[in-house]
ZAFITI-380475 format. One record per residue (C-alpha): residue in three letters; chain; x, y, z. Coordinates in steps of 0.05 Angstrom, whole numbers, plus 32768, in hexadecimal, padded with zeros to 4 digits. Example, Ala and Ser with C-alpha at 12.3 -4.5 7.8 and 13.67 -1.06 7.14 Angstrom:
BEGIN
REC   code   unit      x      y      z
REC    ala      A   80F6   7FA6   809C
REC    ser      A   8111   7FEB   808F
END
This chain:
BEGIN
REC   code   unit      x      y      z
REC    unk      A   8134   8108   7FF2
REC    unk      A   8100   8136   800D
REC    unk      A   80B8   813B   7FFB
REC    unk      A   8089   8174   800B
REC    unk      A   8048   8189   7FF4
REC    unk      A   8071   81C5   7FD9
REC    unk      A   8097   819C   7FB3
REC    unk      A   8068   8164   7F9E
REC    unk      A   80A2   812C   7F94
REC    unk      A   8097   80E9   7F8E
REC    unk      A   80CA   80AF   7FA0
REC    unk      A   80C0   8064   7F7F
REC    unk      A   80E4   802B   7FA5
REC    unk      A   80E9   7FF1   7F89
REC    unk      A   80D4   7FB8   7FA1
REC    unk      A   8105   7F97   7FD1
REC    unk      A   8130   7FD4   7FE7
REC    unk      A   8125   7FEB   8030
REC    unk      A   8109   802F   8039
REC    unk      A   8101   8063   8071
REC    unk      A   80D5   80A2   807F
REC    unk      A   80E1   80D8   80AB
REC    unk      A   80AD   8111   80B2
REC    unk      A   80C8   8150   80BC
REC    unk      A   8084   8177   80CC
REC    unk      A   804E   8169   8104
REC    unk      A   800F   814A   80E7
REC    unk      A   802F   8123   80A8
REC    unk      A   800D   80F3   8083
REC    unk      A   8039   80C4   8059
REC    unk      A   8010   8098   8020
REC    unk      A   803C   8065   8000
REC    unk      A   8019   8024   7FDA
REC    unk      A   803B   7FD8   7FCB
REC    unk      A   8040   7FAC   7F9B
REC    unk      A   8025   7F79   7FC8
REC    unk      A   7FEB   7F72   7FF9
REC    unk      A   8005   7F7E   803F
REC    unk      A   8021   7F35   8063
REC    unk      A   8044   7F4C   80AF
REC    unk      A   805F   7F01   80AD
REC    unk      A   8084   7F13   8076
REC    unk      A   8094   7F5D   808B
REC    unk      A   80DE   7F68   80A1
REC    unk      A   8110   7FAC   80A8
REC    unk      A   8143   7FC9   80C4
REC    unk      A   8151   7FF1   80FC
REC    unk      A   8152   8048   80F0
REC    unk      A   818A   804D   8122
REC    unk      A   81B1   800C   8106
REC    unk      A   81FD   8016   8109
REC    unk      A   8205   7FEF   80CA
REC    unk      A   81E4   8029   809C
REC    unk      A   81FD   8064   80D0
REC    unk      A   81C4   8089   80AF
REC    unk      A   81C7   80DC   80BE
REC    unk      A   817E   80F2   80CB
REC    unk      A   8171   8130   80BE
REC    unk      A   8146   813B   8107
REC    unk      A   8141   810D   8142
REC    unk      A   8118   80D6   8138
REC    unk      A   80E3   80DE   8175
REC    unk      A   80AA   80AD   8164
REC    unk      A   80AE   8060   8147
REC    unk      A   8087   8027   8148
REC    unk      A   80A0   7FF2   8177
REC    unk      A   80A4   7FC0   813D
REC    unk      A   80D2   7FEF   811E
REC    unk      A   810B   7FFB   8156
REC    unk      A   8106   7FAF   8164
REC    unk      A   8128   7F9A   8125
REC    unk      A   8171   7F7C   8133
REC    unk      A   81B5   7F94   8120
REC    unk      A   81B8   7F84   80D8
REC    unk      A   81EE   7F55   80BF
REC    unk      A   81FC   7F4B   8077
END
């Protein structure tokens, strides 16, 4: 799903289901809130470029945290 100021979508995830963003423009902000006060002992992901999901991005992903690209090959 994209969401633009043009547009002025919203997307809900519920709580429990992994998520990704991806800006498409220079000088994006991104505000998302949850349900839950933020605990990085109990924060965990999954890899954008994991073969498991073989997920199509739209654009080349160029910048990421280095907690993100350290998350392991998923197994089920």
């Amino acid at each position: 799903m994209e969401l633009s100021a043009e547009n002025r979508r919203m997307l809900y995830i519920p709580e429990g289901f992994a998520h990704g963003f991806l800006t498409l423009d220079d000088n994006t902000e991104i505000f998302y809130q949850m349900s839950e006060f933020y605990a990085p002992a109990h924060a965990g992901g999954v890899r954008w470029n994991d073969p498991a999901f073989a997920i199509e991005w739209p654009i080349d992903v160029s910048v990421i945290s280095e907690q993100d690209r350290s998350y392991p090959d998923f197994r089920a």
